[in-house]
N, C-alpha and C positions, 0 to 999 in steps of 0.2 A: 427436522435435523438442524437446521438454522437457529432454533433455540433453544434444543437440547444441548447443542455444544457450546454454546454462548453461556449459557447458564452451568454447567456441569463442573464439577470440581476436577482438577488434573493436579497428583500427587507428581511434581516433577521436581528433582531434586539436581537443582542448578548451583553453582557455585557464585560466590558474591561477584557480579560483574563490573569492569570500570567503567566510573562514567564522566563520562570523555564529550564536550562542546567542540564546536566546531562553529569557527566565526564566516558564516557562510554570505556576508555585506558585512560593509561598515558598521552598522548596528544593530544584527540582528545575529543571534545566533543560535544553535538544534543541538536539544540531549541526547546521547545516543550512549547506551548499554552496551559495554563491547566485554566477552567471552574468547578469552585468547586461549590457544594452543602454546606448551612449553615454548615451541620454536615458531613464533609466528609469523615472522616473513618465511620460514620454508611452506606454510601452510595453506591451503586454500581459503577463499571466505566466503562468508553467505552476508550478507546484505540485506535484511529484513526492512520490508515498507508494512503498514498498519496502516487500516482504513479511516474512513471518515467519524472521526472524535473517535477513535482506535489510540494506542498507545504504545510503549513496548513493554507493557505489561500484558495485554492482551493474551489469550489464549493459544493464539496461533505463535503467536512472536516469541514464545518462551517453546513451544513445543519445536519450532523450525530448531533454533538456539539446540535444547536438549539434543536434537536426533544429531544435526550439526556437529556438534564435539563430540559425541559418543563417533561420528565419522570421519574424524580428524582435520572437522575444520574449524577455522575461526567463527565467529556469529556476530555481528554488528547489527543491533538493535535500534535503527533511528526512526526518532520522534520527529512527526511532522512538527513544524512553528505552530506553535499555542498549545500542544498535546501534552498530556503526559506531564503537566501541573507547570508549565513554562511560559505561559503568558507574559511573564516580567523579562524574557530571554529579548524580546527584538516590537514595536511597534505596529508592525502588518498582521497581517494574515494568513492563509494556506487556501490553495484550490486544489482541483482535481486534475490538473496539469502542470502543476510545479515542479517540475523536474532540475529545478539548479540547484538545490541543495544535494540530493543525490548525488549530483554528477561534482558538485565541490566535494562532498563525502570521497569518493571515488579517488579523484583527484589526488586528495591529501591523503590515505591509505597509501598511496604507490610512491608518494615523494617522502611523504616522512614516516611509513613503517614499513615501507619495502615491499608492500603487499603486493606481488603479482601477478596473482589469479583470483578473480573478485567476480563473484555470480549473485544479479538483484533478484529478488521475492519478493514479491507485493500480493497481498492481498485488495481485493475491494478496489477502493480506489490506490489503493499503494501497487495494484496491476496495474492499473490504467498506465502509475506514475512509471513500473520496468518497462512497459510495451514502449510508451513514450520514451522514452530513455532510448532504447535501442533503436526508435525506427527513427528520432530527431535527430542522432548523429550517425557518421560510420567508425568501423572499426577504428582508424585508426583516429577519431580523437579519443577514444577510450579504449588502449591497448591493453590493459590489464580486465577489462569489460569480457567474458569469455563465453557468457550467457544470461538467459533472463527467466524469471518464471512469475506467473500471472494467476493467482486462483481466484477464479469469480469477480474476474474484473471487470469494470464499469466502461467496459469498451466503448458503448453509445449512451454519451452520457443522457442526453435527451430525453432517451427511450426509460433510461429506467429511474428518472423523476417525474416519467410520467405514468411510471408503474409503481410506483410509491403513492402517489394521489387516488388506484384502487383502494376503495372501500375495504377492500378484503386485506389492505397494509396499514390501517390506521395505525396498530400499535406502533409498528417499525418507524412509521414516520414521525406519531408524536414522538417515540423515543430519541430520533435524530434533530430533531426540531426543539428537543428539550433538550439538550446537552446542546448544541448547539447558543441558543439563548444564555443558557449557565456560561458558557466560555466567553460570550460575549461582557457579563457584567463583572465576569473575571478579569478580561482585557479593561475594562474601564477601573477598574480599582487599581490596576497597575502604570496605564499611561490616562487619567482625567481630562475624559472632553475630546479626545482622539477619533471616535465614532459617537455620533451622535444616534443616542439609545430612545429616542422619544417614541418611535412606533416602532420600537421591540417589540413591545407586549401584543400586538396584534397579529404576530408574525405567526401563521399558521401551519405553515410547508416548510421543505426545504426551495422549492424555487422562490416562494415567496423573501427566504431569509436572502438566497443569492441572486436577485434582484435590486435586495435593498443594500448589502455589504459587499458579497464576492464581485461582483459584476463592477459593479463600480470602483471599487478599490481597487481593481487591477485592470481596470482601463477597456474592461469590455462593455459593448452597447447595450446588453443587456442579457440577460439570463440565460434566452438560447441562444445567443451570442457566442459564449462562453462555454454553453456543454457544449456547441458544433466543434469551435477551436479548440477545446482542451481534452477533446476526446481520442483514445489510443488510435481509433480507426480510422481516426483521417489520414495516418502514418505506419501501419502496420505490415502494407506493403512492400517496407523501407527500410524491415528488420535484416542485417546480413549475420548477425550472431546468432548461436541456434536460440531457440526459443519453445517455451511448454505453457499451454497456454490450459485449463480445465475449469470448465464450467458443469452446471447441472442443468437439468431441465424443468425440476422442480423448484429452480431458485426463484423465492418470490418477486422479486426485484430487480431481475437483471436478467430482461427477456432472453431466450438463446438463437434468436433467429440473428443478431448480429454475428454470433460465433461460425455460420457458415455463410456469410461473405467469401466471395472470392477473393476480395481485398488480402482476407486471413486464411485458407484454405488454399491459395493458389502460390503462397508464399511457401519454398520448400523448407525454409530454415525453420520453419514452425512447426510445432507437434499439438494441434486439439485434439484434447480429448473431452467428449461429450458424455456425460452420465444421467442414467435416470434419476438418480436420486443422491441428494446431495448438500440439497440446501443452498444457502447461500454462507462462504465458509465454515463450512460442517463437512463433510464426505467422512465420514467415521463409518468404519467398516467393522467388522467382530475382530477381535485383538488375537494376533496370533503372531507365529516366529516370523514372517515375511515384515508385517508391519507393526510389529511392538505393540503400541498400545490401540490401535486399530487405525488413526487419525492417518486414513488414506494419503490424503494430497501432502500432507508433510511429509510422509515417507518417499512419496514418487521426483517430490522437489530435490530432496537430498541424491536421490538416485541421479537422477538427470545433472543434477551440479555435479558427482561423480567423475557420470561419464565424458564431460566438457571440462576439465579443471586437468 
């Protein structure tokens, strides 16, 4: 399911979106695909996150978007730093715990378009970045914050770069480790000499690549340094806004035995749901009138933002 949904064509007919920067540092700034309602500060929003070298073009990020408006809400499509053909936008980089651009996203919604009521989605590692989000502050520095939802999030980041190094993930990993690489000699075309690329080409993993760039770039000691700190679960006990969090059991890459932690199970604001089968964002079910085109977890995200908005 992980790569039949990845791969599979989706006939979704969205309207031309605006796209709208957001100067989140002095020099650094995020594309973000925005999908508005007639009256859109009367309207609720969705807040879309996209995983690692994910985009808002991505799959999931246009189907959240589609169900979204057809449910009268706004859609906000933000592009991690570097994603989404932005490299030229700001000189850093993006981890699995950056959570300040969201929370400047957020921010500026409520001050300069009046937005409200504002519910984050993250996929992958853009879970990680909702769960973080919620458990790193309280309600009230993010009063328009109303909920979060999390599909196949990289709760323990640890755990599942080291379930990426199974033999049985080779594909997943060269494919992360190859885009990966590509965005880096993309960054070097746009800021010269910034990272030094001399033992790129030997970079085999992704721990290997966040060893030699994330890690250091953002001032951790080292690689599991850095999934320890930047992982949802060191804070998920510390969510007070509701929270929907769904994982599979099949997902290759992102063991489930983080998902019943008492950390996250013992947290009432939280809703897991466990699936057998599901992939790693995939959960596509048989298409019928409950969930349109079948794409499960999209519809239960809309649902849940509903009933919290």
């Amino acid at each position: 399911m992980t790569v039949w949904c990845w791969a599979a064509r989706r006939m979704l007919r969205l309207p031309e979106p605006e796209s709208r920067l957001f100067q989140v540092t002095p020099d650094t700034q995020v594309l973000s695909h925005c999908y508005w309602q007639p009256q859109r500060d009367a309207s609720p929003t969705l807040l879309a996150l996209h995983g690692l070298e994910g985009s808002s073009e991505a799959h999931y990020m246009r189907g959240l978007a589609d169900k979204a408006l057809k449910a009268g809400f706004n859609a906000v499509l933000l592009n991690q730093r570097n994603c989404g053909g932005t490299e030229r936008l700001g000189p850093g980089l993006y981890h699995s715990g950056l959570i300040d651009d969201a929370a400047f996203v957020i921010r500026e919604l409520a001050q300069t378009d009046r937005l409200a009521r504002v519910v984050v989605a993250g996929y992958s590692l853009g879970g990680n970045l909702a769960l973080r989000l919620a458990g790193t502050h309280a309600p009230a520095d993010f009063p328009t914050l109303k909920a979060v939802c999390a599909v196949s999030p990289v709760l323990e980041l640890g755990e599942c770069v080291g379930a990426l190094e199974r033999r049985s993930n080779f594909a997943y990993q060269w494919n992360f480790v190859r885009n990966l690489k590509a965005r880096m000699r993309r960054k070097n075309e746009c800021f010269p000499g910034r990272f030094d690329l001399s033992r790129l080409d030997r970079i085999r993993t992704v721990r290997e690549f966040d060893a030699e760039y994330t890690a250091p770039f953002f001032g951790f000691e080292s690689a599991e340094d850095y999934y320890h700190r930047a992982a949802a679960l060191r804070v998920v006990e510390h969510i007070q806004v509701p929270a929907l969090v769904i994982t599979a059991e099949d997902d290759p890459f992102v063991p489930v035995d983080a998902f019943r932690s008492a950390k996250l199970t013992g947290n009432p604001n939280i809703t897991v749901v466990v699936t057998k089968h599901g992939g790693h964002c995939g959960f596509l079910a048989e298409p019928g009138d409950e969930d349109g085109d079948g794409y499960w977890a999209e519809a239960r995200i809309v649902e849940f933002a509903q009933a919290n908005t």
